[in-house]
C-alpha positions as CSV (number, residue, x, y, z in Angstrom):
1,X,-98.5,62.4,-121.5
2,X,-99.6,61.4,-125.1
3,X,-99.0,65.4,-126.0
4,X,-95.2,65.2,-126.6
5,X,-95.5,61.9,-128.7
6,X,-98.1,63.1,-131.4
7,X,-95.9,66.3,-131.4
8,X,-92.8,63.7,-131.8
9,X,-94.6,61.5,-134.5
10,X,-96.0,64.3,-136.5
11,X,-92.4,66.1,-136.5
12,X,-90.9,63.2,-137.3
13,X,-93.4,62.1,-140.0
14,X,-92.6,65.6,-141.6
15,X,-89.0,65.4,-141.9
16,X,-89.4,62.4,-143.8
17,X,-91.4,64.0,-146.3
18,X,-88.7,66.9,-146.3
19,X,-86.1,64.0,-147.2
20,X,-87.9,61.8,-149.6
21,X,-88.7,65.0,-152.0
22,X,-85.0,66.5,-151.6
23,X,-84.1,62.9,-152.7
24,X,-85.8,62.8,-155.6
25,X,-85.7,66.6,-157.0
26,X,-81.6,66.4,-157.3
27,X,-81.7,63.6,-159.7
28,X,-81.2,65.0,-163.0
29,X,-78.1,66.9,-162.6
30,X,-76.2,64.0,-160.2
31,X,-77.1,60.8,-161.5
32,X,-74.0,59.3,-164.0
33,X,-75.8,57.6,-167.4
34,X,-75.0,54.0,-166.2
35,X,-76.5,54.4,-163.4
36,X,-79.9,56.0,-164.3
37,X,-82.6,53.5,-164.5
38,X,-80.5,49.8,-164.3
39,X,-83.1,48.4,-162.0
40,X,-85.7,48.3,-164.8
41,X,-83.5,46.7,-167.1
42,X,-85.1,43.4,-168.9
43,X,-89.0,44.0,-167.4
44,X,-90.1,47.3,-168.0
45,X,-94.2,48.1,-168.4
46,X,-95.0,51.3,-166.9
47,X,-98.9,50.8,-167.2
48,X,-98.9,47.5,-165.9
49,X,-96.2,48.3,-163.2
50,X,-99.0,51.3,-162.1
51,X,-101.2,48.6,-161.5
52,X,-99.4,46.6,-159.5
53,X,-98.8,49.7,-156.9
54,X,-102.5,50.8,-156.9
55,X,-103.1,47.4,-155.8
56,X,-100.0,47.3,-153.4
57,X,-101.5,50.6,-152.0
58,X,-104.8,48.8,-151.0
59,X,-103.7,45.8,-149.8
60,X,-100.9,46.7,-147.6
61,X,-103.1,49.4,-146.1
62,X,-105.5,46.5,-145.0
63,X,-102.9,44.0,-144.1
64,X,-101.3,47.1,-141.9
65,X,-104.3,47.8,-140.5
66,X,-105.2,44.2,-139.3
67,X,-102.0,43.7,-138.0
68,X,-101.8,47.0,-136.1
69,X,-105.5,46.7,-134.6
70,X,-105.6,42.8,-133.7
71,X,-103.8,43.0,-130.7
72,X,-106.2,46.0,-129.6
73,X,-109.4,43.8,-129.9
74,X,-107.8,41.3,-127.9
75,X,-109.0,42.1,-125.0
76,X,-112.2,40.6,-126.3
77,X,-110.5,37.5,-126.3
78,X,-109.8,35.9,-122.5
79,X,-106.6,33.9,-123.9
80,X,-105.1,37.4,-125.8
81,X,-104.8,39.0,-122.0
82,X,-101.7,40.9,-122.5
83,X,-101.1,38.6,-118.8
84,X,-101.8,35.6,-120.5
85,X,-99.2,33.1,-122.0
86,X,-100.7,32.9,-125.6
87,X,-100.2,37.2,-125.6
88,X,-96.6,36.6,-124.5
89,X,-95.9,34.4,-127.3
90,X,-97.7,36.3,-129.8
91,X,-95.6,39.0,-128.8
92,X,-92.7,37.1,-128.9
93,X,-93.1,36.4,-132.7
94,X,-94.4,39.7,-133.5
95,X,-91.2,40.7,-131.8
96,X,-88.7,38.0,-133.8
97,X,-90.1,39.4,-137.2
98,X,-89.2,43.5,-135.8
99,X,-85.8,41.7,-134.7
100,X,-85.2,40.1,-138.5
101,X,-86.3,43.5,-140.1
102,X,-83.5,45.4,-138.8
103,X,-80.9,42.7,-139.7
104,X,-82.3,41.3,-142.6
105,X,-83.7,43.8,-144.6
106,X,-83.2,47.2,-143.7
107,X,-79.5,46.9,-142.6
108,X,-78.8,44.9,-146.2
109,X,-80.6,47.7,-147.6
110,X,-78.2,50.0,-146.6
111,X,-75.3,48.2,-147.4
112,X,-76.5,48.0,-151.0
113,X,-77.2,51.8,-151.8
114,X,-73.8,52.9,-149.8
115,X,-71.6,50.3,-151.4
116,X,-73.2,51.1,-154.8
117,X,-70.7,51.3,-157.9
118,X,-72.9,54.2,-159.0
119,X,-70.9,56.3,-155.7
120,X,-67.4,57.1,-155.6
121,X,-65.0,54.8,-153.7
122,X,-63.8,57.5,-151.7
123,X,-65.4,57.8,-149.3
124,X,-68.1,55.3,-149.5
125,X,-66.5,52.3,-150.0
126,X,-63.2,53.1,-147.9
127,X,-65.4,53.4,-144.3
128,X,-68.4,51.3,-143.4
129,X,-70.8,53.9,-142.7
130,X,-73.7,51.7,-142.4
131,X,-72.6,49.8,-139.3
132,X,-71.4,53.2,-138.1
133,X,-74.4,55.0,-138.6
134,X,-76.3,52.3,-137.2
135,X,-74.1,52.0,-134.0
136,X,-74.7,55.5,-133.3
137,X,-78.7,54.8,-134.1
138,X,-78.8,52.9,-131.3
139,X,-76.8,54.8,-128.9
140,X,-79.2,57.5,-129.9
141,X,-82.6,55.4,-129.3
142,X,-81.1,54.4,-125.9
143,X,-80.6,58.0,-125.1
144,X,-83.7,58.8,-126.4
145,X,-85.1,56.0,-124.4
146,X,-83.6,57.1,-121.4
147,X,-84.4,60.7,-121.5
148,X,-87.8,60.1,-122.1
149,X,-88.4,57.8,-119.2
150,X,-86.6,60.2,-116.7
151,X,-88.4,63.6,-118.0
152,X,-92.1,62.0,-117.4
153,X,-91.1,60.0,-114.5
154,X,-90.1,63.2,-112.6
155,X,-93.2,65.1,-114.1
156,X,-95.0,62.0,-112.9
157,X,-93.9,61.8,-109.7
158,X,-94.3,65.5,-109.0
159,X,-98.3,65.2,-110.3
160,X,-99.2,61.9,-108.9
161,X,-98.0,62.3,-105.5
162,X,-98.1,65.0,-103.3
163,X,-96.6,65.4,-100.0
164,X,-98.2,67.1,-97.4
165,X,-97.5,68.6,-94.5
166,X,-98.7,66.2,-91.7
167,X,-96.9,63.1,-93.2
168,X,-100.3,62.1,-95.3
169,X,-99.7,61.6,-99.2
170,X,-102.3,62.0,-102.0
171,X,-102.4,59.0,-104.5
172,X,-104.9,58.8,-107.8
173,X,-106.5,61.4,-105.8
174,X,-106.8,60.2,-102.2
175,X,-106.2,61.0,-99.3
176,X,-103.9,58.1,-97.7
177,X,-101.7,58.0,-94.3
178,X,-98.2,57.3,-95.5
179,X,-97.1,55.5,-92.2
180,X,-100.2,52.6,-92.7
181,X,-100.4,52.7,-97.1
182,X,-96.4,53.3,-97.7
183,X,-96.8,49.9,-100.3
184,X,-99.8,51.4,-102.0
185,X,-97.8,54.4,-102.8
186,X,-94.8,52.2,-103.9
187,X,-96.8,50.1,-105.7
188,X,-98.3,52.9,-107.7
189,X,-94.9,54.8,-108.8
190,X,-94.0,51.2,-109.8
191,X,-97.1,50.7,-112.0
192,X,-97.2,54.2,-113.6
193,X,-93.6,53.6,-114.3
194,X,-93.6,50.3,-115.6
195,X,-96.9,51.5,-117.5
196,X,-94.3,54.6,-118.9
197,X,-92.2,52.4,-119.7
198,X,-94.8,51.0,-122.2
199,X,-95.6,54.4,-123.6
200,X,-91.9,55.3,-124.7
201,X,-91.4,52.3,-126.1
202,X,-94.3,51.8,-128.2
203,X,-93.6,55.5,-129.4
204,X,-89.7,55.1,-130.3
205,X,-90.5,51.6,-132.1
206,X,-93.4,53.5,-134.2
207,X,-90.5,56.2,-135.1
208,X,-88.2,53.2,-136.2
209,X,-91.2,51.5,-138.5
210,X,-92.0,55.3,-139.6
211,X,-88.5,55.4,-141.4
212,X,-88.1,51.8,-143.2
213,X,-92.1,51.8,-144.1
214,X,-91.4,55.7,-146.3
215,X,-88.2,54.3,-147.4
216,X,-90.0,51.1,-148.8
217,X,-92.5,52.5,-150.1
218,X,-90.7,54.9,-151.9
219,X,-88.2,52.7,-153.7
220,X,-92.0,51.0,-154.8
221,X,-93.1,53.5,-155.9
222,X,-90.6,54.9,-158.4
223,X,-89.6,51.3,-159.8
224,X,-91.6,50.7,-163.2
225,X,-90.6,46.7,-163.1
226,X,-93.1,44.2,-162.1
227,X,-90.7,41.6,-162.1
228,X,-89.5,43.7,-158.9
229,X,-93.0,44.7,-157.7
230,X,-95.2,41.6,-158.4
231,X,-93.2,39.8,-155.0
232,X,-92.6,42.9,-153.2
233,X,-96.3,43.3,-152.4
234,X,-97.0,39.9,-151.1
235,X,-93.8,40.1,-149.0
236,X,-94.4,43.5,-147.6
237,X,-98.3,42.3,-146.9
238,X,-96.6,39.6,-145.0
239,X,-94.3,42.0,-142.9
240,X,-96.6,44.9,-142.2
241,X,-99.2,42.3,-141.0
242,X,-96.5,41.0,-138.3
243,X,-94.9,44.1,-137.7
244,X,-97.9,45.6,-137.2
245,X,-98.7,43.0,-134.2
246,X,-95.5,43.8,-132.8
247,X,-96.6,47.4,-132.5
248,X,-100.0,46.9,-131.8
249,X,-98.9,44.8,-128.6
250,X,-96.8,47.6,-127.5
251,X,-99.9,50.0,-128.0
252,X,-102.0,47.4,-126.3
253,X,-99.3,47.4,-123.2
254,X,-99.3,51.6,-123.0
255,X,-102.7,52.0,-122.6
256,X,-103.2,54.9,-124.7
257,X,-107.0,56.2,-125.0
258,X,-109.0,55.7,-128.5
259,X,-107.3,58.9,-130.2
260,X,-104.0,58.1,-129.5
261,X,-104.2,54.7,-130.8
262,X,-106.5,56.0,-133.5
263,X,-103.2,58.0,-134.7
264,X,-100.8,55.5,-133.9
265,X,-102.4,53.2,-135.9
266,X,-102.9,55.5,-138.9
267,X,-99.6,56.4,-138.6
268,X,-98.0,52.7,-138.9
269,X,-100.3,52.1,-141.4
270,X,-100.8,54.8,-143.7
271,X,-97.0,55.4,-144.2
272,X,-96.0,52.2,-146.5
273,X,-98.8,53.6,-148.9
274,X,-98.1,57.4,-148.4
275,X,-94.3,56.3,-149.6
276,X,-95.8,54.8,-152.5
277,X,-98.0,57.5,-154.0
278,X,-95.0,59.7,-152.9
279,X,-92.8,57.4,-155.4
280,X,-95.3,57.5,-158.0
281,X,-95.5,61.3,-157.9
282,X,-91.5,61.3,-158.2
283,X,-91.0,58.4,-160.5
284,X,-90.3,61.0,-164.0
285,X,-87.3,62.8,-161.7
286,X,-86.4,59.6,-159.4
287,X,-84.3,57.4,-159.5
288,X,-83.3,54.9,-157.3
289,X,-80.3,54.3,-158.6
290,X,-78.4,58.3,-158.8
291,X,-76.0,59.1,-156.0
292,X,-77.8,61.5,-153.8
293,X,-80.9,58.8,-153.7
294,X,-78.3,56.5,-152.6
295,X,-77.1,58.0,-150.1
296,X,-80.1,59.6,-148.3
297,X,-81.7,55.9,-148.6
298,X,-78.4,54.2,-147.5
299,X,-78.5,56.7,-144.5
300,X,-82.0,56.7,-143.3
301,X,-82.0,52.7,-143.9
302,X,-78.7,52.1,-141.2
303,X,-80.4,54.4,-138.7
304,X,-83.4,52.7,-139.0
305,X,-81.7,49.6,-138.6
306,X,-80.1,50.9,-135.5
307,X,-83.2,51.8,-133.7
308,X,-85.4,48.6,-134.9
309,X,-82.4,46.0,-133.7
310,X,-82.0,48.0,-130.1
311,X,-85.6,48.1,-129.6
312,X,-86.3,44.3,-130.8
313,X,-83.9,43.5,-128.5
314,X,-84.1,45.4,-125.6
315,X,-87.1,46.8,-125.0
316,X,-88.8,43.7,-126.6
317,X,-86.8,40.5,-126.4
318,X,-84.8,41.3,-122.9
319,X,-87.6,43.0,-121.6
320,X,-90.2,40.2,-121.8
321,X,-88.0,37.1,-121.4
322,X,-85.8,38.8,-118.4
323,X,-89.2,40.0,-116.9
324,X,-90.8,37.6,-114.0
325,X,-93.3,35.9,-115.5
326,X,-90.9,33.9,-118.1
327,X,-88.3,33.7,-115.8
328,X,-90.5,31.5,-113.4
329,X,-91.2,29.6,-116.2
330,X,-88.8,27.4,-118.8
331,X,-91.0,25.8,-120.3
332,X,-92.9,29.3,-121.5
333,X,-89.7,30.9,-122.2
334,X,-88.8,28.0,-124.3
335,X,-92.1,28.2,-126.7
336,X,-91.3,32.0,-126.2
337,X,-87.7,31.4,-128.1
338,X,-89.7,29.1,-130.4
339,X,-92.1,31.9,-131.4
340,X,-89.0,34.1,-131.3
341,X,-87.2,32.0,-134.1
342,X,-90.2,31.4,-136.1
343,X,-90.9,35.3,-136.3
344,X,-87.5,36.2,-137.4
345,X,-86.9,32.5,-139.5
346,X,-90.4,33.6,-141.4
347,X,-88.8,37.1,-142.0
348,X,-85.7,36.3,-142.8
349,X,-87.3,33.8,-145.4
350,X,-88.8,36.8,-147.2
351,X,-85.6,39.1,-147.9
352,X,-85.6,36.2,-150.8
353,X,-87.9,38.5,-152.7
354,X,-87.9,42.0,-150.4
């Protein structure tokens, strides 16, 4: 099962790189003279902005990594069970910060570079194509979602259980008389569905980080303004730590084995840093602020904000709090909604300065 996903990640993760270098390479012949370098205006230092990123570079590489790996060690800890109550509430802040991502700083994001005075009006600024490319992001991830689940439940299904002839079945490799073990059997489609279930998600969310970590880092790494950077890194430390928790839950849930979650977690979080040295590499032909830049951010920013909100709060949010062990439970779902608007209030708090 994990063979499709690397395939998906690694296809994905190569796309982007196809997109970030057409952004920047078309600079130079698009971009208007006001709108060339306004963002350094008033607090440019190249050498010291350089700094700034090689020290970014480390320590949101670190910060990713704890984030992304904490939840995997956890089941060193008794009370971090992923059946415990302090797991769902962990999980339920991890999940708020995913949830104030989307809204509050990838879908603003988008807004900015697509309503930017430095693109024509027409058409840019007579349709909203953020919201609209974001509607159709999340139609997309729920297709995705659902496409995925019914592929590998039917390749499941056909693998994992095998009829034979005189009314026995074979389950995890037994023999077992269908007439006397009918619940095992049921009970085992339901926990290698449930336990696919997992795996997609964790897989479409890592897609959805994927895209707004590049993006990020990107912008980083062509700005030569401290000002701008100095907060940034601090901010973005903050968010991959949490967002990283968020994923590394789901991971935790899907049960991958060692090298899956080995790339998984490499993936989240090598990707804000990649986008970085990427934007360092580009920052003498990019600029953030020429119209093709613009609107390959603007676009890649609403779908990611698409697929982030639906995931935060479908296969996340509704999942969890919908799912039987809050519902038997108010008083855990209400520290659950608690942890919830702590995530997202502590994330929403830092689109002040990213």
């Amino acid at each position: 099962m994990a063979k499709f996903p690397s395939k998906f990640i690694s296809l994905s993760f190569f796309i982007l790189i196809l997109a970030s270098s057409v952004t920047g390479g078309s600079e130079t012949t698009t971009s208007p003279p006001q709108c060339g370098s306004g963002t350094a205006r008033g607090c440019r230092n190249n050498s010291e902005a350089l700094k700034l990123k090689i020290i970014a570079i480390a320590a949101i590489l670190i910060t990713s990594m704890i984030g992304v790996c904490l939840p995997m060690f956890s089941r060193a800890v008794p009370a971090l069970q992923p059946d415990k109550d302090l797991f769902v509430l962990v999980k339920a802040f991890a999940s708020g910060v995913i949830l104030a991502t989307g809204y509050m700083h990838v879908l603003p994001d988008s807004f900015d570079c697509l309503r930017s005075d430095c693109l024509p009006e027409n058409p840019w600024k007579k349709f909203p194509f953020t919201t609209f490319v974001a509607m159709l992001s999340a139609v997309f991830t729920l297709m995705l979602d659902s496409y995925a689940m019914s592929y590998y439940r039917k390749r499941d299904l056909d693998s994992e259980v095998k009829r034979t002839s005189d009314g026995n079945a074979i389950v995890d490799g037994k023999l077992e008389s269908q007439h006397c073990h009918g619940f095992n059997v049921v009970k085992a489609d339901d926990n290698a569905s449930q336990l696919l279930r997992y795996r997609v998600v964790a897989q479409v969310l890592e897609l959805g980080i994927v895209v707004h970590s590049v993006v990020i880092g990107l912008s980083m790494g062509a700005s030569d303004n401290p000002c701008t950077i100095r907060p940034l890194v601090a901010a973005l430390c903050f968010h991959q730590l949490f967002e990283g928790m968020g994923l590394g839950g789901c991971i935790l849930q899907a049960e991958y084995g060692v090298r899956m979650k080995a790339v998984m977690a490499f993936f989240f979080s090598a990707t804000t840093p990649f986008g970085i040295a990427l934007g360092i590499g580009l920052s003498n032909v990019y600029s953030d602020n020429s119209p093709t830049a613009l609107i390959v951010v603007g676009l890649l920013n609403a779908c990611s904000a698409g697929l982030l909100n639906y995931m935060a709060l479908v296969d996340l949010l509704a999942a969890d709090f919908m799912g039987p062990k809050l519902q038997n439970s108010m008083r855990l779902q209400t520290w659950g909604y608690t942890a919830v608007l702590l995530g997202a209030g502590g994330m929403a708090l830092m689109a002040k300065w990213a």
